[in-house]
C-alpha positions in Angstrom: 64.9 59.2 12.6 63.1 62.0 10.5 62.6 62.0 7.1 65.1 62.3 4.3 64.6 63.9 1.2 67.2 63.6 -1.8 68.0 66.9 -3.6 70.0 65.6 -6.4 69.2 63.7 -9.3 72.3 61.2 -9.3 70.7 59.0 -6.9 70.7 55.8 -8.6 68.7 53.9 -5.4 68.1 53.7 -1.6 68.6 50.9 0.0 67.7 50.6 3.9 70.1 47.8 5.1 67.9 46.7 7.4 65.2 45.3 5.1 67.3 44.4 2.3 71.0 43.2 3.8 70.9 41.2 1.2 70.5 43.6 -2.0 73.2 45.7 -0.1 75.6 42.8 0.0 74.8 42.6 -4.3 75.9 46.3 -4.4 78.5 46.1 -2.9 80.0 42.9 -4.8 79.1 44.5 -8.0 81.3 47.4 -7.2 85.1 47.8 -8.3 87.4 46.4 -5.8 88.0 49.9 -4.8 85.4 52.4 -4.5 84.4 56.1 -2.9 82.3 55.5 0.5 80.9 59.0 2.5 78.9 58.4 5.7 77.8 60.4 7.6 75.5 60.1 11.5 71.4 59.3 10.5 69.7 62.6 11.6 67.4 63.3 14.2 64.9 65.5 12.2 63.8 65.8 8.9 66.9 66.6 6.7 67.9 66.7 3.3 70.5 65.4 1.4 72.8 66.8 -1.4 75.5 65.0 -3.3 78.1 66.7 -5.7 79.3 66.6 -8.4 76.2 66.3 -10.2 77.7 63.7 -12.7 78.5 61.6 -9.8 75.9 58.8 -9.6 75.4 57.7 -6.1 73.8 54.3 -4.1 72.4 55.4 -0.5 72.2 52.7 2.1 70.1 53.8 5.3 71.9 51.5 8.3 69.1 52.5 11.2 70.6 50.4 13.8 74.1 51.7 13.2 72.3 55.1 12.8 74.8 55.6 9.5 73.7 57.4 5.9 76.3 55.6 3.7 76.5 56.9 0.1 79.0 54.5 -2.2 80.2 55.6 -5.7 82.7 54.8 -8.5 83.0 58.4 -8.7 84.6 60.6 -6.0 81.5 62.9 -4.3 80.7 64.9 -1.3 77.7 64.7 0.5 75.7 67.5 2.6 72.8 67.0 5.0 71.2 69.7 6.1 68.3 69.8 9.0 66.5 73.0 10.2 69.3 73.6 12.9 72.3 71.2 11.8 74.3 70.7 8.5 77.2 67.9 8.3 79.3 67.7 5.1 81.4 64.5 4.0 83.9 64.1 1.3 83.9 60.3 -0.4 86.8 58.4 0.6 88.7 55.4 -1.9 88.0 52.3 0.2 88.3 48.6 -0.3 85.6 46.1 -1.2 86.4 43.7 1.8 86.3 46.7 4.6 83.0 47.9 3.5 81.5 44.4 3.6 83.3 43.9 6.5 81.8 47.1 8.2 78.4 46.1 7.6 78.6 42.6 8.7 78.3 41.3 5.5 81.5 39.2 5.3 81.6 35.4 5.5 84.1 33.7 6.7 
């Protein structure tokens, strides 16, 4: 994985899952019951990341083993990642509490 640098200001924090799991499970409980997830595929190469709209404030978790960028919000956003020879765009989708912890893993039963 190359190096990502954040071109907006409305990141609030980055989280890298795989360090913290725990601080990502927090997040994710503190969020609304429904919320705006975008994810997009970890790059390769060094890339850089833009979210819109500006006012949206954002919370980026890095999943390296599931090779994900996930970016969570109680705003709705869209998120671009651009590398030297690739750019992938992703509009924020409303999702449910449970399926996010759910996708990560994160869900006790």
């Amino acid at each position: 994985m190359g190096r990502l640098q954040f071109l907006s200001d409305n990141i609030v924090r980055v989280y890298v899952f795989e360090k913290r799991p725990a601080d990502v499970a927090t997040l994710i409980e503190d969020m609304p019951e429904r919320f705006y997830v975008a994810m997009l595929p970890l790059p390769e190469e060094d890339a850089q990341v833009e979210v819109w709209p500006k006012r949206a404030r954002a919370y980026v978790v890095i999943c390296r083993e599931r090779g994900w960028l996930i970016l969570l919000s109680t705003d709705r956003l869209r998120v671009r990642v651009s590398t030297k020879h690739t750019h992938a765009f992703s509009m924020a989708r409303l999702v449910d509490k449970q399926m996010v912890l759910a996708m990560l893993g994160l869900v006790t039963s």
